[in-house]
N, C-alpha and C positions, 0 to 999 in steps of 0.2 A: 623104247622105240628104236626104230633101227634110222640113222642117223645119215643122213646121206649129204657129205662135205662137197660143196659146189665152187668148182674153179671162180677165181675172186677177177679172173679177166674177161667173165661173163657180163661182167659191170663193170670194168674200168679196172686198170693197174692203178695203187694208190699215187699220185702225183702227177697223173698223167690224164685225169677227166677220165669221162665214159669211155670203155672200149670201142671199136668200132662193129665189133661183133657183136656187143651189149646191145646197141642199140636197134630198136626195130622201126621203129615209127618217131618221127618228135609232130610237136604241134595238135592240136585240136580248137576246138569252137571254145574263145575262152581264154582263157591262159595260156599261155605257151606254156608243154609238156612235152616230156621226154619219155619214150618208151621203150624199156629193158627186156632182154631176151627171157620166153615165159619160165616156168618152174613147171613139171610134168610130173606125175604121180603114178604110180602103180594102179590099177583095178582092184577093187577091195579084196579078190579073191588070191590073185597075182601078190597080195601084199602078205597074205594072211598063210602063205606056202614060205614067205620068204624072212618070215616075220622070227625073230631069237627067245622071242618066250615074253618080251616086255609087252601087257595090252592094257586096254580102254580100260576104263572104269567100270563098263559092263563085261567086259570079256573081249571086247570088240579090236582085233588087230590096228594100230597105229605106224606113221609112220613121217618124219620130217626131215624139212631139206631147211637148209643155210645158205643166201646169197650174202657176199659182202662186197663197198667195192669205194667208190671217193668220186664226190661232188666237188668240181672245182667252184670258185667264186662264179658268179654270171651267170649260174644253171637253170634251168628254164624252172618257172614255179612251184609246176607238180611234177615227180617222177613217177611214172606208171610201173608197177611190177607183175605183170599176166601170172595166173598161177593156171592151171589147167586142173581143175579135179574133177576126177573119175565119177562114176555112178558109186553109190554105195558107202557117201560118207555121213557120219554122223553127225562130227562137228569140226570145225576149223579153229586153228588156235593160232597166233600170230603174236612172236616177241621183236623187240628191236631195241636197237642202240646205237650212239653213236660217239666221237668223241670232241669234247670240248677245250680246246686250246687255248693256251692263252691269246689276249690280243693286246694290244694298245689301247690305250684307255680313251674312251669314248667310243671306241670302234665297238660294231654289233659283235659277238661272237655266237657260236651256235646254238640254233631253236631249228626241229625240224620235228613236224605236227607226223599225224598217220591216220588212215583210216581206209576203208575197203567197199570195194563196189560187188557185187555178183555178176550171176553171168548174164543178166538182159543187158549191160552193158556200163560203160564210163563216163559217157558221151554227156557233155554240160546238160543239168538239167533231165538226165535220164531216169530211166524207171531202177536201175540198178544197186542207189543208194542204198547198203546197211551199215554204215556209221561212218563215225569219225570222233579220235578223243585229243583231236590237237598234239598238243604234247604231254597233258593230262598224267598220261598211262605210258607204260613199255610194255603193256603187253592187252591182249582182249581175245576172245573165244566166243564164237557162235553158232548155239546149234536150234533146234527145233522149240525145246524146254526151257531154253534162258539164253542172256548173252549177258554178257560185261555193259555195265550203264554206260552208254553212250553209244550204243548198238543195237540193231532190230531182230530180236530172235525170229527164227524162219527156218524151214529146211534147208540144209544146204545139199543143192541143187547142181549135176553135173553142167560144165561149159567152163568156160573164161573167166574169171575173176580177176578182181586188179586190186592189187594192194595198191595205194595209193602215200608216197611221203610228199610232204608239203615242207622244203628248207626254205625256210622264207627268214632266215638270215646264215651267212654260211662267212665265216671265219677266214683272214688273208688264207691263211692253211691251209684251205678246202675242208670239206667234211670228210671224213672216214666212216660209213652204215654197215649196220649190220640189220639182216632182217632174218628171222626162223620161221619158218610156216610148218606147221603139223597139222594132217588131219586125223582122226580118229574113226573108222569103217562100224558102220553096221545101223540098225535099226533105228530112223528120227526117233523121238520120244514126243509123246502129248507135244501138241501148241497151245504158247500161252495164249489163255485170252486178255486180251487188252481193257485198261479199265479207264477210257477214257473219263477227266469229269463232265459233271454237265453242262448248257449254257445258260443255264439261270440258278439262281440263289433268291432264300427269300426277301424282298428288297422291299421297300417306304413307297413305293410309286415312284412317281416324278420327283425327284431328291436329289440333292449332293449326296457322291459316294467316293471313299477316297479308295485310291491303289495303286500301289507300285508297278511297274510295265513292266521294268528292266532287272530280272534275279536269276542267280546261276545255283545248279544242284551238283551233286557227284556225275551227275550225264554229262557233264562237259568239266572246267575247271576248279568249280565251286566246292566247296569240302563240306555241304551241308544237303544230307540225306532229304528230299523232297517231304518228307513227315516236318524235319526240323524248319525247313522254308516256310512253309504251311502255318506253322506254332509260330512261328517269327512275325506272321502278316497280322496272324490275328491280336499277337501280343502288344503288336504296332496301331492297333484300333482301324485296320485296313476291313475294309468293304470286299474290296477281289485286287486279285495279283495275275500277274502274265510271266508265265514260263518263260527263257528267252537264255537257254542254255547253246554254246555257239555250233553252228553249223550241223545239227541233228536233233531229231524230233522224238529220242528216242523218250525222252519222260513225259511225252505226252501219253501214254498207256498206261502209267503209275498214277494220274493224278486225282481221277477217282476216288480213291480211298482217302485223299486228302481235304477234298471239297466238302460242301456242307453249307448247310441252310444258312449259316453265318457267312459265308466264304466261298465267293464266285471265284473259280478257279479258270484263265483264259489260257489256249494254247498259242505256244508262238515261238521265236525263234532269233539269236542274233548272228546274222551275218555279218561273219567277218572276212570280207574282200581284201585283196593287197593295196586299198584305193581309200579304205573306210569301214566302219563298221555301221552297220544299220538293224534298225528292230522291223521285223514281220509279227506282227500285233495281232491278233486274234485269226490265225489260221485254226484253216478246218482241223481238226483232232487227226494227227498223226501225217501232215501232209510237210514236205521237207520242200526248203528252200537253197537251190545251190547260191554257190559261194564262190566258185573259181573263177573270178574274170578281174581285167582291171578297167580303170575309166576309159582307157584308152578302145578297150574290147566292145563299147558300147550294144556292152549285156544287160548291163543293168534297167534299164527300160521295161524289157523284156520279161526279167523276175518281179518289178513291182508291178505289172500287169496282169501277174498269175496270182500277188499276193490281194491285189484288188478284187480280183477274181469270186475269190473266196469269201469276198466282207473285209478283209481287214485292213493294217494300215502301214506305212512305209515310213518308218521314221529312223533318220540320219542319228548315230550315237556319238555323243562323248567329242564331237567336229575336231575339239582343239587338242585332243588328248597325244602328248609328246609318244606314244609309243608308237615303235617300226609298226607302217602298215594300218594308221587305226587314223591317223587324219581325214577328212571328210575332204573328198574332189570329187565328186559327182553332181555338185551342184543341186538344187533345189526343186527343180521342173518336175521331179516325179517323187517329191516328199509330199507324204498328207500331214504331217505336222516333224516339230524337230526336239532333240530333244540339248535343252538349254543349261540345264543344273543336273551334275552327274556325283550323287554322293558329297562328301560333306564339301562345303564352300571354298572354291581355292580358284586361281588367276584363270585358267581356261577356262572357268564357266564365266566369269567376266566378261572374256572376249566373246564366246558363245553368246552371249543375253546380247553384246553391242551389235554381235552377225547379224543375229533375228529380228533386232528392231532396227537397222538399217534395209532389210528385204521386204518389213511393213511399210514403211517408206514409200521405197520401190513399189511395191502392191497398188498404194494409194493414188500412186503417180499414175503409174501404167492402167491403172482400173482392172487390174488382175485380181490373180486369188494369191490370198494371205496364207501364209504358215507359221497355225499355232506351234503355242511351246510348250513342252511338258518336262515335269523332271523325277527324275527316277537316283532309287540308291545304287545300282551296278551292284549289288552286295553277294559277294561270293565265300567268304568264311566270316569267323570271330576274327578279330570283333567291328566287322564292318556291318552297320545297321540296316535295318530292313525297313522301308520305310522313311528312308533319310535321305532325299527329302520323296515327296508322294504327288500323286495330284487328285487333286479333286473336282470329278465330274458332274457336270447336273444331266442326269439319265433318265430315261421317261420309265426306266426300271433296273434293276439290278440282273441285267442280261446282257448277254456278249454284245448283242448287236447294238444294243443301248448304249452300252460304255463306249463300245466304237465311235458310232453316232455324237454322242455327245464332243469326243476326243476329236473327230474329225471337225468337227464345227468351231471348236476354240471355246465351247462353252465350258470353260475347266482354270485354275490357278493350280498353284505350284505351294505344298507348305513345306515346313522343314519337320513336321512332328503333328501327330493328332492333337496336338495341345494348341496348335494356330488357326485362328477362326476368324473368317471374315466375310464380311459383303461387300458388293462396287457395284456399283450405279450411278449413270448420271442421267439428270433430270432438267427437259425444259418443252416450253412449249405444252405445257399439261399431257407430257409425254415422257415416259421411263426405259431406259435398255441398260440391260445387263452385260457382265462377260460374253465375249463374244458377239453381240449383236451391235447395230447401227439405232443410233438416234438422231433425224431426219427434223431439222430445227430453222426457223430464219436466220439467215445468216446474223444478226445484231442482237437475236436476244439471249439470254441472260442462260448459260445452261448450268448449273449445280453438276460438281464433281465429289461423290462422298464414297468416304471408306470408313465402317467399321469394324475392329478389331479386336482379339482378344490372343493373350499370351505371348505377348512378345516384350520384357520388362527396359524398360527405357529404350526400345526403339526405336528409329526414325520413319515417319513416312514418305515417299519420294512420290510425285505424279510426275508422269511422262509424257508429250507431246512429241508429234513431226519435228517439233523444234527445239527438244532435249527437254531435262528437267525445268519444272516450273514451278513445283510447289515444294515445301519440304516443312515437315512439322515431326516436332518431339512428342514421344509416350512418358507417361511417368512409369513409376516404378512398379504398377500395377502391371502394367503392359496391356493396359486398355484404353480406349477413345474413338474420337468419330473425329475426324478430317473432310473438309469440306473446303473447294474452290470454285471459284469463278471462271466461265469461259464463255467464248462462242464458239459457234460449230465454220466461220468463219476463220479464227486464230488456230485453230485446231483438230485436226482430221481426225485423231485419233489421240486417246488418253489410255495408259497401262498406271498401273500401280504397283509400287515395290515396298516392301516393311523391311528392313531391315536392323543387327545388331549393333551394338555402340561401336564402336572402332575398341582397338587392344588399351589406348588409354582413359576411355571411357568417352571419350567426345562424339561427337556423332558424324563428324565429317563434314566435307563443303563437296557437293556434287556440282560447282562450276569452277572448282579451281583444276589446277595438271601437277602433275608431279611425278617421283619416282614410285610413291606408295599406292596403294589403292586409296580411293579417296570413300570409300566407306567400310564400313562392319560388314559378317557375314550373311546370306542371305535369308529373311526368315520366312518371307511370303511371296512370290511373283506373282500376278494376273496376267492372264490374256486381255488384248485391249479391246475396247468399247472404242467403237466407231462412230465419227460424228459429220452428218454432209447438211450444209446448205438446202433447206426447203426448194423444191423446182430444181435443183441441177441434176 
């Protein structure tokens, strides 16, 4: 290809930030972003005169340019790169680099994601969107025929494009970037067709159905081919699973060949904001959710209204999770549920479980709406499990809208494994309510709290109240029994239930003393709580 070397002061001398002639635009709706001067291309015919003998794959004349240049510390989010291509191309290829210096310890050093808009445009939330692989990849190509997983094959279409980098940690240093764009001229080839799966599976009727929400494939960061995700849900004795690879929809047109009468395949999405990450849960088949804004940019409103839109559902990821950018500030006013247990059991889901049941609380208090909890494995390669932990919904069928439905309601618990089984009910007033629902009692009389369970081997049982733990019973070695307390709907607004494992010395712990340790074993069960109000109020 004929290789055309682009002055590096078109982007900034290295030490010295953005040039001033680099820049063309900063700011948009969103994130602060910075806007570099475009990259322009020959006409396929003009290239193809100019061209040294190197071509396409088909014959088809090529041709690529190189920007390089240095992000100081404080740069605006996203860096916009315009590329200008001509009529007449077939495909676009895009490599990049950059370098990573040392730093001082604790200090972030360099992560800078990538991914690219076409020409309807870059504009938050625009129609423009075909990918993005984070940091994934250094390199991806899209043309009519295929594109690189994490990308929308399409024609590429003359106008504006934007390479887009995302440095969302940048080094005392600065970053040093390199970006190559090539296109390749001549004839699109076939469009693939998309295979989305379907929205129902064969299901039990109105049944518990279990499924992981939260898994990642080779379309985003995950190292497990959407076939291997697939064989993972089912090997996990899951019911259905939700797509929820970050910031692109592009495996939503693979998942078709993975679905099946056993295995409801949901589409969806996790965005990751500079503010938090969150799941878009059962969107339409191939519909994307932008990502660029912070709490501050009060966009977020805005995308779970588009995600509503469509059916599905808006749940906060992972709140406590230490990494740059993944902490949860967006608050709770426009979650349909949260997600409280993230892969296998450790201190942030702790704190997570104490959030959620201090906002039930609040719920209670205020006479608002509650936000269920769900928990999912995050599972992105080996040997991180699928399935671990899950939730199980009571669905009036094994159908997107049904899972939803159910998930939006609170009718669902949290296991650690298809091997944990359980009921919760509480009972009075010759009256019964489940997970999720209210039971409506004299305030004085007598209401039954029962949990039955199985596979949890010396476990403890925990009930939960407004007013903390209240009950706590041992499993024997079986890891089965029934658990049963006393209340009123007076004492108690609301009751959850937790099963739990031994502690590391085999004790079961005291859920009313403090200390520096956890004061219990890992988690093996959660529930959504069962609500309880005073008759006539």
């Amino acid at each position: 290809m004929d290789i055309l070397r682009r002055d590096a002061e078109r982007s900034g001398e290295p030490g010295n930030g953005p040039g001033r002639r680099g820049i063309l635009a900063a700011g948009v709706a969103g994130a602060a972003a910075l806007t570099l001067a475009p990259m322009t291309f020959a006409h396929s015919a003009e290239a193809a005169e100019s061209t040294t003998g190197t071509t396409g794959s088909t014959g088809n004349a090529g041709t690529t340019q190189v920007i390089s240049g240095h992000l100081a510390t404080g740069v605006a989010d996203f860096v916009h790169l315009p590329v200008e291509v001509p009529s007449g191309v077939r495909k676009i290829s895009v490599s990049y680099s950059y370098d990573k210096p040392a730093v001082p310890s604790g200090t972030p050093g360099n992560s800078c994601d990538i991914g690219i808009f076409d020409e309807r445009g870059a504009g938050l939330g625009g129609r423009g969107f075909r990918g993005w692989s984070g940091g994934a990849r250094t390199s991806f190509e899209i043309s009519n025929s295929e594109a690189t997983p994490g990308y929308l094959p399409g024609k590429v279409h003359r106008g504006t494009w934007h390479i887009v980098l995302g440095p969302y940690q940048v080094a005392p240093q600065g970053l040093n970037y390199r970006v190559e764009v090539g296109l390749t001229y001549g004839e699109p080839g076939p469009a693939v067709p998309p295979t989305f799966p379907p929205q129902r599976a064969k299901g039990r009727g109105r049944a518990w159905y279990r499924g992981d929400c939260h898994l990642h494939t080779v379309h985003s960061d995950g190292k497990r081919l959407p076939a291997e995700v697939a064989a993972g849900a089912r090997e996990a004795g899951l019911d259905f699973m939700v797509s929820t690879d970050h910031n692109t929809s592009s495996a939503h047109a693979v998942w078709g060949d993975c679905a099946g009468s056993d295995l409801l395949i949901i589409t969806g999405e996790e965005v990751t904001t500079r503010n938090g990450h969150w799941l878009a849960l059962g969107l339409p088949p191939g519909e994307w959710i932008d990502w660029r804004y912070r709490n501050r940019d009060d966009a977020f409103p805005r995308f779970a209204r588009q995600v509503r839109r469509g059916g599905g559902l808006v749940v906060p990821a992972h709140m406590y999770c230490a990494y740059v950018a993944s902490q949860w500030k967006f608050g709770f006013d426009d979650a349909d549920a949260t997600e409280v247990w993230t892969g296998p059991w450790t201190y942030d889901d702790e704190h997570a479980v104490s959030t959620w049941d201090q906002k039930i609380g609040e719920a209670v208090r205020s006479g608002g709406r509650w936000v269920p909890a769900m928990g999912n494995s995050d599972a992105h390669s080996a040997p991180q499990v699928i399935g671990l932990p899950h939730n199980v919904v009571l669905a009036d069928d094994l159908r997107t809208d049904s899972v939803m439905d159910g998930i939006r309601a609170g009718r669902s618990w949290i296991a650690e494994s298809a091997a944990v089984e359980l009921t919760f009910t509480v009972s009075g007033d010759a009256r019964q309510a489940g997970i999720g629902e209210r039971l409506d009692a004299p305030a004085d009389a007598p209401v039954d709290v029962r949990l039955d369970v199985k596979g949890v081997p010396n476990g403890t049982v925990r009930f939960i109240t407004d007013e903390g733990q209240m009950h706590q019973e041992s499993l024997g070695a079986e890891g089965a029994g029934t658990v049963v307390w006393r209340t009123t709907t007076s004492l108690a607004a609301y009751v959850r239930a937790e099963v739990r494992h031994p502690m590391a010395n085999g004790s079961a712990g005291q859920g009313n003393t403090m200390g520096d340790a956890l004061m219990f074993g890992p988690m093996a069960a959660l529930t959504n709580p069962v609500f309880l109000k005073p008759s006539g109020r």
